[in-house]
C-alpha positions as CSV (number, residue, x, y, z in Angstrom):
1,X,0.0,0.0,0.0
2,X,1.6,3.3,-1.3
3,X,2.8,5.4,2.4
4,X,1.9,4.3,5.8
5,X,-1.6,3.1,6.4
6,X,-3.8,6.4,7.9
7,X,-4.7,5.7,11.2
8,X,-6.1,9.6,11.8
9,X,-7.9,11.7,9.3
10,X,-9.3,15.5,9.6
11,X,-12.1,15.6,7.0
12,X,-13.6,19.1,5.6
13,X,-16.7,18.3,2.7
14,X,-18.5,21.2,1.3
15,X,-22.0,19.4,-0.1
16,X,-23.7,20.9,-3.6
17,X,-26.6,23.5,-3.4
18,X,-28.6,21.2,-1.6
19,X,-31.5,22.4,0.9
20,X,-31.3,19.8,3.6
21,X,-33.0,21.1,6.6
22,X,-32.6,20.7,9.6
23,X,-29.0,20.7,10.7
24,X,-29.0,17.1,11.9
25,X,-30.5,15.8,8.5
26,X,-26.9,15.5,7.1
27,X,-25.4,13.2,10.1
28,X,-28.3,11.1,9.5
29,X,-27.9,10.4,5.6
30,X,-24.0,9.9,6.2
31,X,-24.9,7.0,8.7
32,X,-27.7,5.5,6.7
33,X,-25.2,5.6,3.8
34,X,-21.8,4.0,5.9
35,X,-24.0,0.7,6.5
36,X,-23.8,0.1,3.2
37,X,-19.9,0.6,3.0
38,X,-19.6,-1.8,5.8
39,X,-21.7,-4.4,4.3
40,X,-19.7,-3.4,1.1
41,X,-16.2,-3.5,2.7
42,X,-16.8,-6.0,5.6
43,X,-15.5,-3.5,7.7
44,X,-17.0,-1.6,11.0
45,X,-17.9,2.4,11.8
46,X,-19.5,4.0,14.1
47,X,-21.1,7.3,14.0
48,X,-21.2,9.9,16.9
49,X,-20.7,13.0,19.1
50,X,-23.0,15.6,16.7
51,X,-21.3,18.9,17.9
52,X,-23.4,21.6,15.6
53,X,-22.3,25.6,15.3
54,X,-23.2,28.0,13.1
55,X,-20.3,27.1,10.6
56,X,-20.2,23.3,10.3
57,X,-21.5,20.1,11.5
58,X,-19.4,17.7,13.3
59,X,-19.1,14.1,14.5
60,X,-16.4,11.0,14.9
61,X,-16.2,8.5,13.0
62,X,-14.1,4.9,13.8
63,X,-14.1,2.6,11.4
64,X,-12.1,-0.8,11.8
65,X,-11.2,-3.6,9.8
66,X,-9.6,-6.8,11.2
67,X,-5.9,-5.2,11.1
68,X,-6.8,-1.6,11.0
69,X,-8.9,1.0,12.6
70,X,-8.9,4.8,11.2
71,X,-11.0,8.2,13.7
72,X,-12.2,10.6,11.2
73,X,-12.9,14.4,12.2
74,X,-15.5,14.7,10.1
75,X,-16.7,18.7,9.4
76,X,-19.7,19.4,7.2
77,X,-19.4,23.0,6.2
78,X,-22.7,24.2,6.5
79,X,-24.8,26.8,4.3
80,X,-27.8,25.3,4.7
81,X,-29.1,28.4,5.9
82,X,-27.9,30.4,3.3
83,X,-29.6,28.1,0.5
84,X,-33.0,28.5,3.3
85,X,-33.1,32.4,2.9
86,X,-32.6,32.3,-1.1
87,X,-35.7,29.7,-1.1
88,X,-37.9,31.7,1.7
89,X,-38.0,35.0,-1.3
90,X,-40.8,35.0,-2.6
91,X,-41.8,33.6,-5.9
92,X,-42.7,36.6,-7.4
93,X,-38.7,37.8,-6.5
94,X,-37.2,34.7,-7.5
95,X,-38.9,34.0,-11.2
96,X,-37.6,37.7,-12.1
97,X,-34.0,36.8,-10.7
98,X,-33.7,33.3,-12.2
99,X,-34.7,34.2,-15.9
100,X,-32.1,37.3,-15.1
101,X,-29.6,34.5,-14.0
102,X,-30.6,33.1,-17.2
103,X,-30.1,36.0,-19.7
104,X,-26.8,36.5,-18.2
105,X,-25.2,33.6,-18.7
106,X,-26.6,33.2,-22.4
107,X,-25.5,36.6,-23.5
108,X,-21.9,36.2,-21.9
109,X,-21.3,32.9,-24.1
110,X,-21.4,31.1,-20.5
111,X,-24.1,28.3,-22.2
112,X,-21.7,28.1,-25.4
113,X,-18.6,27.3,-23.4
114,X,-21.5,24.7,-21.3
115,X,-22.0,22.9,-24.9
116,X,-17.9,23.2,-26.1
117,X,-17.1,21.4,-22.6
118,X,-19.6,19.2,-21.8
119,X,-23.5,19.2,-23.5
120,X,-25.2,17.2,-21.1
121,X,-24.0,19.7,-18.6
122,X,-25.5,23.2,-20.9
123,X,-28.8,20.6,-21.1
124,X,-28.9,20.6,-17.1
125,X,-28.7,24.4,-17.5
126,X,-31.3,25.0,-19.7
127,X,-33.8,22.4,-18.0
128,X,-35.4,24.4,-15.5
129,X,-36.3,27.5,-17.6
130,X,-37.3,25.6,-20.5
131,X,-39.8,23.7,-18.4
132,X,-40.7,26.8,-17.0
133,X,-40.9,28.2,-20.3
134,X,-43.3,25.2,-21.3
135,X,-45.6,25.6,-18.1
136,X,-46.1,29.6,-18.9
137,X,-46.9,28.5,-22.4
138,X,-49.3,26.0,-20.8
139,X,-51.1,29.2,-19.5
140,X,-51.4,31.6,-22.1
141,X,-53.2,28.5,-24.0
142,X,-55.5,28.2,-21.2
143,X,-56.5,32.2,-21.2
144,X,-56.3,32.1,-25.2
145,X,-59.1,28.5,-25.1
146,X,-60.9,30.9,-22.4
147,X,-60.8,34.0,-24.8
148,X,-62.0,31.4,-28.0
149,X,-64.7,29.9,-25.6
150,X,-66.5,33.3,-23.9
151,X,-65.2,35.7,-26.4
152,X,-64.4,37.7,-22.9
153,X,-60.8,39.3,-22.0
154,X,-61.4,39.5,-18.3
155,X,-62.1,35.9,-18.4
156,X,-59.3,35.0,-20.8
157,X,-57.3,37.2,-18.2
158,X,-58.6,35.3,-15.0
159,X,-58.0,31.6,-17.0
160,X,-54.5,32.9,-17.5
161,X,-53.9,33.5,-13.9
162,X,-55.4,30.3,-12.9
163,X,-53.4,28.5,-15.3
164,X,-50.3,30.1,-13.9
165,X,-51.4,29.5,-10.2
166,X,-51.9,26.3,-10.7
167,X,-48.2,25.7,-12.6
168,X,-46.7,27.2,-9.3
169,X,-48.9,25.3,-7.1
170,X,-48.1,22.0,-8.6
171,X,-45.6,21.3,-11.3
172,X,-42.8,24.3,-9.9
173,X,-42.3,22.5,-6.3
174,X,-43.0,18.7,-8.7
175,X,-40.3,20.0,-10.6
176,X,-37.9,21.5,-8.2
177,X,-38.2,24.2,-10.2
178,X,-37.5,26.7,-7.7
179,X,-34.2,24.8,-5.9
180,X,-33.0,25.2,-9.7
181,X,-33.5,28.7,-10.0
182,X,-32.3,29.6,-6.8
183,X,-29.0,27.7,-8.1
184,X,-28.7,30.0,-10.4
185,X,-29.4,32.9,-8.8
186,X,-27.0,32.3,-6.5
187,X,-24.2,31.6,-9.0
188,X,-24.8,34.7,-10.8
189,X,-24.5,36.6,-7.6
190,X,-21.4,34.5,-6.4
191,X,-19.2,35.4,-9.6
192,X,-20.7,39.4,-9.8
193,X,-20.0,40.0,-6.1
194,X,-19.7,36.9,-3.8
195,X,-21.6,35.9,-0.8
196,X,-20.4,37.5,2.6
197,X,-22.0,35.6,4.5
198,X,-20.2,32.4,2.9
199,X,-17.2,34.5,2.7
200,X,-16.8,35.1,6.4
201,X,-17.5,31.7,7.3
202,X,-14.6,30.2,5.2
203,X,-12.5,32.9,6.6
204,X,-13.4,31.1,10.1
205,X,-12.6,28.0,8.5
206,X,-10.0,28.8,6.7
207,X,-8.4,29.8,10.1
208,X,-9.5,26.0,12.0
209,X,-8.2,24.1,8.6
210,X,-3.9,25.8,8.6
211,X,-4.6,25.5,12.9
212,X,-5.2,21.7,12.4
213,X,-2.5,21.4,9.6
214,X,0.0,22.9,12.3
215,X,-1.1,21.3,15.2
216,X,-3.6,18.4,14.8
217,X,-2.2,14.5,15.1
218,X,-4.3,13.4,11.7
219,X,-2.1,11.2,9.4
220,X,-4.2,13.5,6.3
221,X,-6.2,16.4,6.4
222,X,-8.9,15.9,2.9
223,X,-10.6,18.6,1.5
224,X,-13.7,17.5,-0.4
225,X,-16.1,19.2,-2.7
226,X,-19.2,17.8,-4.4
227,X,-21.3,19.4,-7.4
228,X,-21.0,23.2,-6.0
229,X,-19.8,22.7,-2.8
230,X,-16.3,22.1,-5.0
231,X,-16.7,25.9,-5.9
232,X,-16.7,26.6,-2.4
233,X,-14.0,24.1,-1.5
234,X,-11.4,25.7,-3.7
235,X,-12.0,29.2,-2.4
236,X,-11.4,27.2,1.2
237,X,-8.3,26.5,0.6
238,X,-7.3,29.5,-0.9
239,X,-7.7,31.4,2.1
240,X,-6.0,28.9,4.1
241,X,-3.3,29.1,1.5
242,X,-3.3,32.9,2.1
243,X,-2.9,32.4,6.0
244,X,-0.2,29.8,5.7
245,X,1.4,29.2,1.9
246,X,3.0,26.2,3.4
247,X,0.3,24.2,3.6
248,X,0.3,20.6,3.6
249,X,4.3,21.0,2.9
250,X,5.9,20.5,6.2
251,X,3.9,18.2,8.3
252,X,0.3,17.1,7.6
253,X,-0.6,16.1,4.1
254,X,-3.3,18.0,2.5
255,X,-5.7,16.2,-0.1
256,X,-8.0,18.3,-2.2
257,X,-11.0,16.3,-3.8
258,X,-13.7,17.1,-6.2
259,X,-16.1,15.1,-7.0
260,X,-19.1,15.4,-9.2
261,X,-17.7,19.1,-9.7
262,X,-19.2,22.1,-10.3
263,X,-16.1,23.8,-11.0
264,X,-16.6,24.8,-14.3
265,X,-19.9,26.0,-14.0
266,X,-18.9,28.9,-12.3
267,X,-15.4,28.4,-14.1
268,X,-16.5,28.8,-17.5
269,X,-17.8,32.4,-17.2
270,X,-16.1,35.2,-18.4
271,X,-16.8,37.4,-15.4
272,X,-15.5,34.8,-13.2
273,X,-12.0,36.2,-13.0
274,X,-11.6,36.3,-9.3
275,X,-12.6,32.5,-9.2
276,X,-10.3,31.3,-12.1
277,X,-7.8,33.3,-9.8
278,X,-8.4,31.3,-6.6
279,X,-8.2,28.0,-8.9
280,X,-4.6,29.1,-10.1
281,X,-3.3,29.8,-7.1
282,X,-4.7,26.0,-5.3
283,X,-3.8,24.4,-8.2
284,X,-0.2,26.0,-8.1
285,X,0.4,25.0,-4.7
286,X,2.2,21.3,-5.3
287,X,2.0,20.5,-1.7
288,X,-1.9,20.2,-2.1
289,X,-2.8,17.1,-4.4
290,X,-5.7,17.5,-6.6
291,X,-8.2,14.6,-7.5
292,X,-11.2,15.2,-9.9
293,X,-14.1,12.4,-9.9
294,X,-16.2,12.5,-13.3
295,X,-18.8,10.0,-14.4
296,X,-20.8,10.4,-17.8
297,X,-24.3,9.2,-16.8
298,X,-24.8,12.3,-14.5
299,X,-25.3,15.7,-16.3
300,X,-24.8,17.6,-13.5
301,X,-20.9,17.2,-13.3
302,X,-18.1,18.1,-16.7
303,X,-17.8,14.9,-18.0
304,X,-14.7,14.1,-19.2
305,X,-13.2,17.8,-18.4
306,X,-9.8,19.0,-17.9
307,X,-11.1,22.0,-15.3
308,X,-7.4,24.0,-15.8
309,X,-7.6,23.7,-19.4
310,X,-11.1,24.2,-20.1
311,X,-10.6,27.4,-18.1
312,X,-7.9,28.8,-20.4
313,X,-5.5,28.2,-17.4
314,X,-2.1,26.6,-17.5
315,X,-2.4,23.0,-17.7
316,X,0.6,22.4,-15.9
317,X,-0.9,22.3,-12.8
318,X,-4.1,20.2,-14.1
319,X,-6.1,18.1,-11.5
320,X,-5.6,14.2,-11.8
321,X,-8.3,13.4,-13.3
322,X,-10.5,10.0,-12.4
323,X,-13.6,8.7,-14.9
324,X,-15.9,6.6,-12.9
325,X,-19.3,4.5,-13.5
326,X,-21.8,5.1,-11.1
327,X,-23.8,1.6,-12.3
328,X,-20.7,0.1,-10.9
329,X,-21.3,1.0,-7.8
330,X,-25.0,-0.4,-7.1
331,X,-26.7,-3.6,-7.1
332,X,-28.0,-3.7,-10.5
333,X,-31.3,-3.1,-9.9
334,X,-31.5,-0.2,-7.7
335,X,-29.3,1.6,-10.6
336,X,-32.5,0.8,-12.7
337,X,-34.7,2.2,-11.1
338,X,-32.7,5.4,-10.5
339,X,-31.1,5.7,-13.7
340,X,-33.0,8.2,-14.6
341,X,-33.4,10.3,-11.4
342,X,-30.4,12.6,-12.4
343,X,-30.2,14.1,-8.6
344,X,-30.5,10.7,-6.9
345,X,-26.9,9.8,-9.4
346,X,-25.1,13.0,-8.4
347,X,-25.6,12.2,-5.0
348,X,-24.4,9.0,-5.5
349,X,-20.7,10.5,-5.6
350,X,-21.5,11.0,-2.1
351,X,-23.3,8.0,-0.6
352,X,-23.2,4.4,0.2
353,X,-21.6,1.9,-2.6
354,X,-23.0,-1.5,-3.3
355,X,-20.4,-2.8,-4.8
356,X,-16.7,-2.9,-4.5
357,X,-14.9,-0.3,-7.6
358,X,-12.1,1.9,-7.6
359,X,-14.2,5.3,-6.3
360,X,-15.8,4.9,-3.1
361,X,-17.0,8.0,-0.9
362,X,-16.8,6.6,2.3
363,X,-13.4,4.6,1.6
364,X,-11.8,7.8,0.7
365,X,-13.4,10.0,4.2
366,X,-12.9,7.1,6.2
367,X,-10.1,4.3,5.1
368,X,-7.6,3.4,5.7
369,X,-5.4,4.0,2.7
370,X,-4.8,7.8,1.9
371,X,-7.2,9.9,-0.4
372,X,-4.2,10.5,-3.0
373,X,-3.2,6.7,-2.9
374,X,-6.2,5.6,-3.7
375,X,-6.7,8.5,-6.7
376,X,-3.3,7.4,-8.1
377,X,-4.4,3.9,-8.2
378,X,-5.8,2.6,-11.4
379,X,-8.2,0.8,-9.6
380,X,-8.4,2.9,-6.2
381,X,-8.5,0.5,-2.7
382,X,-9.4,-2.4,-4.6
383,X,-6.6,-4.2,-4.5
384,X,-5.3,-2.7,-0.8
385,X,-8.5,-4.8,0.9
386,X,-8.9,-8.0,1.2
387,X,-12.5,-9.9,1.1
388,X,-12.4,-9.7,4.7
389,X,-11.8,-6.2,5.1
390,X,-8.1,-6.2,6.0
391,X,-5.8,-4.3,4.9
392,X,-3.3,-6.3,2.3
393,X,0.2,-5.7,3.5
394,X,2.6,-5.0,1.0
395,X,-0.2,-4.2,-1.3
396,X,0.9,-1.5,-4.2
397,X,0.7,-0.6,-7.5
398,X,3.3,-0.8,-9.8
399,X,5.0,2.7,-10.3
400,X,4.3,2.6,-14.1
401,X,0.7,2.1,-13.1
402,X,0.9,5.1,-11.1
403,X,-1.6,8.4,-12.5
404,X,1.2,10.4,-11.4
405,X,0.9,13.3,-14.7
406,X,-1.7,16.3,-14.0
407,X,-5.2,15.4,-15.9
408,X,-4.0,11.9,-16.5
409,X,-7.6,10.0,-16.5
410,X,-8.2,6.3,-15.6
């Protein structure tokens, strides 16, 4: 097994725009999701100590195997409550901001740098205000049949209305039509001005991350972002990169993780300067590894994206890129039935595997190989556990099997 088996791990995961509510939902997915790494694995974890603040969740986590046992610090970095106030404006606020969200990124050549990159993504784009575009549609027909029917405006007027009452009573929660838009608003307002609410908070955390990396016994300290929560992850690190530009050189290793990015999203704009900034500078710092999970059947990540290059920034410094199948990782029959439920896969990045394969969520929070061994590996912990759960001793990959070039992809 490449390096010495990790024994202590400091975890920081910034989750996707994701309106989970209350605090303590979180802790209870992540353990409903570990049973099925330990049936997975054959290995053992147990969940507690909730501590809750303002800035992040956080609990223990021990996980054992029959000649191993790793304690993750895990720290959800919680804006839960910022994603609550941007759904709590009201509707007639949040259409108006959403189709302005909209505009923008159309006219800045944002949704033709979507289709150059990645298509399904610029289709996960245009999805909510298409439908929404369909539904209005719906409405006018309805005043228009009313008008053709009673030859009456006010009527045609008041079927309009109720047409369009009804669309936001029914198919614009059905659809999660309003999460979307509030997505959208929020990353139009991220790349014009920021948030300084979120701002201040990774400041805090920012702080707690290069205090740990100085002081804390973990064996690794992994920084993982999914959809974008990676966004926010990135502009983590660059603070804590501003406090102390030696981190993860002299003592603690420090992993950087993105998985089912959002990167480019915000990325890919051309008024994004301050973010491709951030990006450089974490991507420049060679004593922070970079791993980037992609999988093709979920439109709501870059499939297949180099996120330096894609940016116009210097590839040098490109994240090691890892291509995974999320049908891999369930029984065969649950992936069935989800196939098709594009949020249920992109949280899959995230959850509970059913099988054994080379990416595995909670294997990489809560293993006991390191987070960069097991990117570097062709085919990730697979062949560092045994059936029984145990680590293999002596187990490693052949150097020349090694993804050891930026934006290699496995």
């Amino acid at each position: 097994m490449p390096g010495a088996p990790v024994a202590k791990r400091l975890v920081f995961h910034v989750g996707g725009y994701d309106p989970i509510t209350p605090s303590a939902s979180p802790q209870r997915r992540f353990v409903r999701e570990i049973e099925r790494f330990q049936r997975t694995w054959s290995v053992e974890a147990i969940v507690d100590d909730l501590r809750d603040s303002a800035d992040q969740s956080r609990w223990n986590v021990t996980t054992t195997g029959p000649n191993w046992r790793v304690e993750t610090d895990y720290h959800l970095v919680r804006w839960d409550d910022v994603i609550d106030r941007f759904s709590r404006r009201s509707i007639a606020s949040r259409i108006p901001l959403g189709l302005l969200a909209f505009l923008e990124f159309v006219s800045a050549g944002t949704l033709w740098r979507y289709l150059q990159s990645n298509w399904r993504y610029a289709f996960f784009f245009l999805y909510p205000f298409v439908m929404f575009g369909v539904l209005t549609a719906a409405a006018v027909l309805i005043g228009v049949l009313a008008f053709r029917i009673t030859s009456s405006i006010p009527v045609a007027i008041g079927g309009g209305l109720f047409g369009f009452a009804a669309v936001l009573a029914g198919p614009w929660r059905w659809l999660n039509l309003g999460n979307l838009f509030d997505d959208w608003i929020f990353s139009r307002e991220y790349i014009r001005r920021g948030n300084s609410e979120i701002e201040q908070r990774l400041d805090r955390l920012a702080a707690e991350l290069v205090n740990a990396a100085n002081n804390s016994a973990a064996d690794e300290i992994l920084v993982i972002g999914h959809s974008l929560g990676a966004v926010l992850a990135v502009d983590l690190l660059d603070r804590a990169l501003k406090l102390d530009p030696a981190l993860g050189r002299d003592k603690i290793p420090v992993t950087f993780l993105s998985v089912g990015s959002s990167i480019l999203k915000i990325g890919l704009h051309p008024k994004a300067i301050r973010f491709r900034t951030t990006v450089e500078r974490v991507a420049k710092s060679r004593a922070i590894f970079w791993g980037d999970y992609q999988a093709l059947v979920d439109p709501l990540n870059f499939y297949k994206s180099r996120p330096m290059g894609d940016m116009g920034l210097s590839i040098e410094n490109e994240a090691t890129v890892r291509v995974v199948k999320l049908s891999r990782m369930l029984d065969h029959e649950i992936y069935q039935r989800i196939r098709f439920n594009f949020f249920r896969l992109h949280c899959q990045f995230v959850s509970g595997n059913d099988r054994r394969t080379s990416y595995d969520y909670f294997m990489l929070t809560c293993g006991p190989v390191s987070a960069k061994s097991q990117t570097l590996a062709p085919d990730g912990a697979l062949s560092m556990i045994g059936d029984d759960g145990a680590c293999i001793v002596g187990a490693r990959p052949a150097e020349n099997t090694l993804l050891t070039s930026p934006g290699a992809a496995a």
